[in-house]
C-alpha positions as CSV (number, residue, x, y, z in Angstrom):
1,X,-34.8,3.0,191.0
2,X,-37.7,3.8,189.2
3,X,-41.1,2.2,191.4
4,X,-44.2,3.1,189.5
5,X,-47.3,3.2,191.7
6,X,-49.4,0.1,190.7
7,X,-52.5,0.9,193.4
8,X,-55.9,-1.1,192.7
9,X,-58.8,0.2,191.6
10,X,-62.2,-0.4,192.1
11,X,-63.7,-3.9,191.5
12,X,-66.4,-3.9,188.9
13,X,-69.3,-6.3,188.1
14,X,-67.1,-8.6,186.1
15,X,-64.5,-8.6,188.8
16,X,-67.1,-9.8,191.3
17,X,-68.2,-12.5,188.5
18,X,-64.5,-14.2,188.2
19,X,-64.2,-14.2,191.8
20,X,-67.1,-16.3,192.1
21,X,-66.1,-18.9,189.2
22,X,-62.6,-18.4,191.3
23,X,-64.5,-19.6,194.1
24,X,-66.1,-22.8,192.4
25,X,-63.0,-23.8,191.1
26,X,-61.0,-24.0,194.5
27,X,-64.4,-25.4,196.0
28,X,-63.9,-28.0,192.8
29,X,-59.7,-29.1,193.9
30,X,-61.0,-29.3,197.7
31,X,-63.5,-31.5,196.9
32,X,-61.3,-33.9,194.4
33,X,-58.5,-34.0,197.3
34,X,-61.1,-35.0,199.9
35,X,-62.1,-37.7,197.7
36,X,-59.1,-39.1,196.7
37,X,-57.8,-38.8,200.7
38,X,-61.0,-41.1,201.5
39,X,-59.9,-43.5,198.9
40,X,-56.4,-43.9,200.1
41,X,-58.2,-44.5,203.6
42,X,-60.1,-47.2,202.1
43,X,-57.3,-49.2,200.3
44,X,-55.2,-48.9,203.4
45,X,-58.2,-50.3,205.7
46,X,-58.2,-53.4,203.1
47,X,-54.8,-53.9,203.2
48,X,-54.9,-54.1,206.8
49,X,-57.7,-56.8,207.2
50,X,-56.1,-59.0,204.5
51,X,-52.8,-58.5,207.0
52,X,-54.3,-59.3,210.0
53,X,-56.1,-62.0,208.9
54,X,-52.9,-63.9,206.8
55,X,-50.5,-65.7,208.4
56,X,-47.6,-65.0,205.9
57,X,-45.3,-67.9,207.4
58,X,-47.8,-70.4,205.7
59,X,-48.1,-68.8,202.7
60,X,-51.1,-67.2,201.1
61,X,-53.0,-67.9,197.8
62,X,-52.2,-66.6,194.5
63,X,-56.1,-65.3,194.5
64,X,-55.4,-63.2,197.8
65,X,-51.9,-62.4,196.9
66,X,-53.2,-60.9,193.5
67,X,-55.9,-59.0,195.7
68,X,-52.8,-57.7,197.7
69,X,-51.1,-56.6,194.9
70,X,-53.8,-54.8,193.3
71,X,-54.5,-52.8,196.4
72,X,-50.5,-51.7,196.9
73,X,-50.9,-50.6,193.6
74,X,-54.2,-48.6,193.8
75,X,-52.5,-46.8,196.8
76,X,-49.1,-46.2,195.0
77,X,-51.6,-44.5,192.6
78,X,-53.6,-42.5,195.0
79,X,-50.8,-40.9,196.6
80,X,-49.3,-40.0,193.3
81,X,-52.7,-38.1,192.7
82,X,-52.5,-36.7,196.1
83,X,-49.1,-35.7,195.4
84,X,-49.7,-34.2,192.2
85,X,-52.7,-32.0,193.9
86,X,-50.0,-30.2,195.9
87,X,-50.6,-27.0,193.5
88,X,-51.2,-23.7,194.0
89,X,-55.1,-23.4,194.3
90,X,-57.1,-20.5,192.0
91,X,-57.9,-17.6,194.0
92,X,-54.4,-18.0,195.9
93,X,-52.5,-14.3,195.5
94,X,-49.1,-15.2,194.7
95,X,-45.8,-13.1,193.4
96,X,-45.2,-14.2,189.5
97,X,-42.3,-13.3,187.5
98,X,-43.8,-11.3,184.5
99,X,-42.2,-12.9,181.1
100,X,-39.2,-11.0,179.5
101,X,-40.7,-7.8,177.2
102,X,-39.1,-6.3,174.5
103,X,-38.0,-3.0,176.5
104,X,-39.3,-3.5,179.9
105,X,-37.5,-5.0,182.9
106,X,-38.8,-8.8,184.2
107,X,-40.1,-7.5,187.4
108,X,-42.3,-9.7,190.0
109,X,-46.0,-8.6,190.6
110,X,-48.6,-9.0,193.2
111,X,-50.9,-11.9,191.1
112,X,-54.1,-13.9,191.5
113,X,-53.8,-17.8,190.3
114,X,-56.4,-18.3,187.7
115,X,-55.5,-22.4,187.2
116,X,-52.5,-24.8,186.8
117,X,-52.7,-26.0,183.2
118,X,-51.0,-29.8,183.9
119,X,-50.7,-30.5,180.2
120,X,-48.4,-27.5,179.8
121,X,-47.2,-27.4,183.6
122,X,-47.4,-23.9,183.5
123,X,-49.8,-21.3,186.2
124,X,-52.1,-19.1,184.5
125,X,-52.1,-15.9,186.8
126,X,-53.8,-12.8,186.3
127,X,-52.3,-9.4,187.5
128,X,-54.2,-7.5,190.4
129,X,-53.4,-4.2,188.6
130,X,-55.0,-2.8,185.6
131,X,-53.2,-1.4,182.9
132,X,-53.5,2.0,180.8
133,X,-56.0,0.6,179.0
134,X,-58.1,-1.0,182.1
135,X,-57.0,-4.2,181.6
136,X,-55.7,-6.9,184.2
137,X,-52.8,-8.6,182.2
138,X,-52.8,-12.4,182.1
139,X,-49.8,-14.6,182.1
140,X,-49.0,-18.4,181.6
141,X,-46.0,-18.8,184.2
142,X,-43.4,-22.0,184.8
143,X,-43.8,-22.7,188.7
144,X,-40.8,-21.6,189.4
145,X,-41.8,-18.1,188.3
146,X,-44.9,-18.2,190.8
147,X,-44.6,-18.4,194.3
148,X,-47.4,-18.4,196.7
149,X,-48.1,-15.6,199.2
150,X,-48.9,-16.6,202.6
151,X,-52.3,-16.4,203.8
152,X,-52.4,-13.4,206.6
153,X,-54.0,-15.2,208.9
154,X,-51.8,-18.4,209.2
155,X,-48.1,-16.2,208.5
156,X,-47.8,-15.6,212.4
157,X,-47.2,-19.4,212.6
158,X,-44.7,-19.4,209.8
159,X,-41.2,-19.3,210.6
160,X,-39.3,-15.9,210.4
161,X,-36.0,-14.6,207.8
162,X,-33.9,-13.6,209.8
163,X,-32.0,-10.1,209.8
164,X,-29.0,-10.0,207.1
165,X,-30.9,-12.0,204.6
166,X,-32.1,-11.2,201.2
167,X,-35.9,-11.7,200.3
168,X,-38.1,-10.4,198.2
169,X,-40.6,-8.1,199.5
170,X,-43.5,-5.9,197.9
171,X,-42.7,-2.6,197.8
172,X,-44.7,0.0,200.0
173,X,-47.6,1.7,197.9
174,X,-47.0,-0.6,194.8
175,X,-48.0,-4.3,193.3
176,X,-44.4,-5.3,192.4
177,X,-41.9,-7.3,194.9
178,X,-38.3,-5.9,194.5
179,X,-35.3,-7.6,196.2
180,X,-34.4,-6.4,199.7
181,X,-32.2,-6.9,202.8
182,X,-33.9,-7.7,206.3
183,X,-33.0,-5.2,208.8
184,X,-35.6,-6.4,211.5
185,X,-37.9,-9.6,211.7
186,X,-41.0,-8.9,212.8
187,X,-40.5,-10.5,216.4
188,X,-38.0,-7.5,216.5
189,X,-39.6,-4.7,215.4
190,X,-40.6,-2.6,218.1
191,X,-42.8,-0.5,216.1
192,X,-44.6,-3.2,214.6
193,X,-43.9,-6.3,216.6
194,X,-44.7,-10.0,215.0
195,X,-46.4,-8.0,211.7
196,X,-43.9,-6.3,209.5
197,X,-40.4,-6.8,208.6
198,X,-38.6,-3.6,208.4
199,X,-35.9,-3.9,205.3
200,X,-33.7,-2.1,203.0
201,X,-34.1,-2.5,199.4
202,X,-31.7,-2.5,196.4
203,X,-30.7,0.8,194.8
204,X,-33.4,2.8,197.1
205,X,-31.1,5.1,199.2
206,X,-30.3,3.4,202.1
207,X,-33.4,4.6,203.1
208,X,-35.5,1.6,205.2
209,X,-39.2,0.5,204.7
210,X,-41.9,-1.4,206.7
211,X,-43.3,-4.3,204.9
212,X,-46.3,-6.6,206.1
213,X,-44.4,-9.8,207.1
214,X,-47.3,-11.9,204.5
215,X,-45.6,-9.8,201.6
216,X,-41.9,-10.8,202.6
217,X,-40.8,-13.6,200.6
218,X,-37.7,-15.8,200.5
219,X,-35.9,-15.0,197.6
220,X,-36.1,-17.1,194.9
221,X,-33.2,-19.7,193.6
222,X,-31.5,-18.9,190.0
223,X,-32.2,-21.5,187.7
């Protein structure tokens, strides 16, 4: 299997420049979620006092009934916007399913979110690796081509794949996931207990690799 070597290079000014906007923009989502979780508290507080303070057996007032219905309404809302800011945030590194190329194989790469264009539904990611020409390709990606990788210092608490099952995992020395069996989970790697996976992947010899367990993914469903 042919496994070109996709290494990083240098960051330059304008690389240091987009990680800052990067930065801002998931500073930006936080700060929307908070506010629209402190909402949510607020509607639920009101639709407590007005139920504490009924007695529903003798009825309550079209007026108060109205205000009732407003506020189930403004919560059924709220969550729905809560709900709907369950995306990937900018800045998160995530594997993305390059689109289909005229004489190149769809392959999964090592990405960096850019945004989630809702009007399109579609990820904009941006390739870690340059190309020939220097350049970081960009892609606009259906979600189920992009799936988040797990943040290195929370995957300990994640739960393990166990041995026998196919993932997809990022290939030693290269940007691009390829699908593999698990050998050993990380809990049973003696070598390299509770941080890499050791696995097998397709067409590669039978020969058996050590991947960091952040970089071992469950392998995606056909659609």
């Amino acid at each position: 299997m042919d496994r070109k070597s996709r290494t990083s290079r240098s960051a330059s000014l304008e690389d240091t420049n987009e990680e800052l906007s990067l930065w801002k923009q998931i500073c930006s989502s936080l700060t929307k979620l908070e506010n629209i979780q402190k909402e949510t508290e607020s509607v639920l507080n009101s639709i407590n006092k007005i139920h504490l303070a009924v007695n529903f057996d003798e009825g309550i007032s079209l007026n108060l009934s109205q205000r009732l219905k407003d506020y189930y309404q403004s919560g059924i809302e709220l969550s729905s916007s809560e709900a709907s800011s369950d995306i990937i945030l900018p800045g998160t590194s995530v594997a993305a399913k390059q689109p289909k190329q005229k004489d190149k194989n769809e392959e999964w790469i090592l990405a960096v979110v850019i945004n989630f264009q809702a009007d399109k539904n579609k990820y904009h990611v941006e390739d870690v690796d340059q190309d020939e020409f220097g350049q970081k390709q960009r892609y606009l990606l259906p979600p189920r081509n992009v799936i988040p990788v797990p943040d290195g210092r929370d995957i300990r608490h994640a739960p393990e794949i166990g041995a026998g099952n196919d993932v997809l995992a990022l290939y030693p020395g290269t940007t691009c996931f390829y699908k593999a069996t698990v050998i050993l989970p990380p809990s049973k790697h003696a070598k390299n207990k509770d941080i890499t996976y050791q696995v097998q992947f397709e067409d590669d010899n039978n020969e058996l690799k050590d991947v960091q367990r952040e970089h071992v993914l469950e392998m995606p469903k056909s659609k």
